[in-house]
C-alpha positions as CSV (number, residue, x, y, z in Angstrom):
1,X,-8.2,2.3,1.8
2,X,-6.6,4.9,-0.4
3,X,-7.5,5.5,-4.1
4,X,-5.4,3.8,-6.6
5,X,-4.7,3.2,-10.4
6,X,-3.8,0.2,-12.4
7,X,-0.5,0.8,-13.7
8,X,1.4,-1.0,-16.3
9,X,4.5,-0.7,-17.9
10,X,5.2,-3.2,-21.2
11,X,8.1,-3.0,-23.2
12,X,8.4,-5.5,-26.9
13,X,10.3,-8.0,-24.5
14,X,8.4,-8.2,-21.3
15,X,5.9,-6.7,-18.5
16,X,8.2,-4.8,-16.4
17,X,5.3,-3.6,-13.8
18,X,1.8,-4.7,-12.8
19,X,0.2,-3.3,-9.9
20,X,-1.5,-0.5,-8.8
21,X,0.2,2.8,-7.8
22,X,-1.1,5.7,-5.7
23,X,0.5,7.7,-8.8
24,X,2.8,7.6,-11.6
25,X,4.5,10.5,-13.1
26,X,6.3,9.9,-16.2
27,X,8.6,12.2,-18.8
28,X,6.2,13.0,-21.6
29,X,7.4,15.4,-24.8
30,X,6.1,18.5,-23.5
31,X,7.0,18.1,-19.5
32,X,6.8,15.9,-16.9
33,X,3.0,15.0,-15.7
34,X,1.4,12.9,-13.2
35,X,-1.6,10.3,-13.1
36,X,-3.6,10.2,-10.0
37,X,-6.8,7.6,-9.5
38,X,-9.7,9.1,-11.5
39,X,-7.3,11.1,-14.0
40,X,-9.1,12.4,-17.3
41,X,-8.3,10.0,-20.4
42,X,-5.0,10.8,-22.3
43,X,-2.7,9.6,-25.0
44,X,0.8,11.0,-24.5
45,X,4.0,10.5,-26.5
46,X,7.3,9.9,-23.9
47,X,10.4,11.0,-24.5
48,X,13.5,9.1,-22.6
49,X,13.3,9.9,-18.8
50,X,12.7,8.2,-15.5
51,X,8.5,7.4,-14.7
52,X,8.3,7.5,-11.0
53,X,5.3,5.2,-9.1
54,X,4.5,6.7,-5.8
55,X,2.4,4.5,-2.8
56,X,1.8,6.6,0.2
57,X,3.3,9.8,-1.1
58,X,6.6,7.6,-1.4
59,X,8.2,6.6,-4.5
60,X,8.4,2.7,-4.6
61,X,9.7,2.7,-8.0
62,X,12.2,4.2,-10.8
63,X,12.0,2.8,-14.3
64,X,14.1,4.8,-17.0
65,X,12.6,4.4,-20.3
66,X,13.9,5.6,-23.8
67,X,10.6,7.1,-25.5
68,X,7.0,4.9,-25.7
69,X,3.7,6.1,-25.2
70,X,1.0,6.4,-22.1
71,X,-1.8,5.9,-22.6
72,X,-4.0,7.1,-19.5
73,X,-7.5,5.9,-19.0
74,X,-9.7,7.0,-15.2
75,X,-9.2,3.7,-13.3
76,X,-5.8,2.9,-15.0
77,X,-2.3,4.1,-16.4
78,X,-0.3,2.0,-19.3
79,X,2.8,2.6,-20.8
80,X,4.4,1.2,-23.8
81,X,7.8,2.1,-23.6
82,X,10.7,1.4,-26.5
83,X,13.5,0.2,-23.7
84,X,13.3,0.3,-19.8
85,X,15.4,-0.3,-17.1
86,X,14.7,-0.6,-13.3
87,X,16.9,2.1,-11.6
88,X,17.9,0.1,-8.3
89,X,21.5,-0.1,-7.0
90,X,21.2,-4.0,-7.4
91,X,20.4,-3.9,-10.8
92,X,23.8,-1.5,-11.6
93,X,26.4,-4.3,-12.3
94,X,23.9,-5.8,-15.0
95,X,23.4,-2.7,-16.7
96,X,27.2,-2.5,-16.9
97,X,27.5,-5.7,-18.4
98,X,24.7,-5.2,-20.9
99,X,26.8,-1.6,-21.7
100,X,30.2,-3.4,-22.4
101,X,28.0,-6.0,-24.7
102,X,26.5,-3.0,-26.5
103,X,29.7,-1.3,-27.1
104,X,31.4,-4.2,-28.5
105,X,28.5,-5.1,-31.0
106,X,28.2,-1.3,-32.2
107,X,24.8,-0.8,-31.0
108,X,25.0,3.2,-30.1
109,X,21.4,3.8,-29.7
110,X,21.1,1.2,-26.9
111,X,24.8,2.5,-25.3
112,X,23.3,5.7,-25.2
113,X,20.6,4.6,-23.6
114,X,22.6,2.4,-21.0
115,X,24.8,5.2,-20.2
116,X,21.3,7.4,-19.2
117,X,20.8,4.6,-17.0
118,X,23.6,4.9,-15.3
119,X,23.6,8.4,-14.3
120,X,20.3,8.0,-13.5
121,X,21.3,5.3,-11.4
122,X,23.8,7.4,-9.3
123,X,21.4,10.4,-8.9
């Protein structure tokens, strides 16, 4: 069986992901870095960009996320994140929806947010 890593990602509302992951890279302040089974501990700060979780060399999953922290530990990976979004063609029409509501109620941090979603969503 291949090595894996717990990986979590939690946001203030909800758990978005629980499972294990063959690796997770994920956008921190100073770069982009990656978490492998058996990784040395770390604390990083995130910045808003798009953690990737890879089973079998394969990316299963894209979550944006606006900013949070990982927190890296040898058998698992957790991240705390501010905002996230799944980035899956399904999930597209809802994130429009949730834009058009943030628009009209003057929240710009979470349009801006949104809209990173949806480019993200189209690359």
């Amino acid at each position: 069986m291949a090595d894996t890593t717990a990986f979590e990602l939690v946001t203030p509302a909800r758990v978005m992901i629980s499972r294990d992951a063959g690796m997770v890279v994920a956008p921190g302040v100073e770069g982009l870095f990656g978490v492998l089974p058996r990784h040395a501990p770390l604390i990083s700060t995130l910045q808003r960009g798009v953690v990737e979780v890879y089973d079998n060399g394969q990316v299963t999953d894209r979550i944006m996320v606006d900013g949070g922290i990982a927190d890296v530990a040898e058998d698992r990976c957790t991240i705390l994140a501010e905002r996230a979004e799944k980035l899956d063609a399904g999930n597209q029409a809802a994130v429009e929806a949730q834009l058009q509501a943030a628009k009209d109620n003057g929240q710009d941090s979470v349009v801006d947010f949104l809209e990173a979603v949806l480019v993200a969503l189209k690359a």
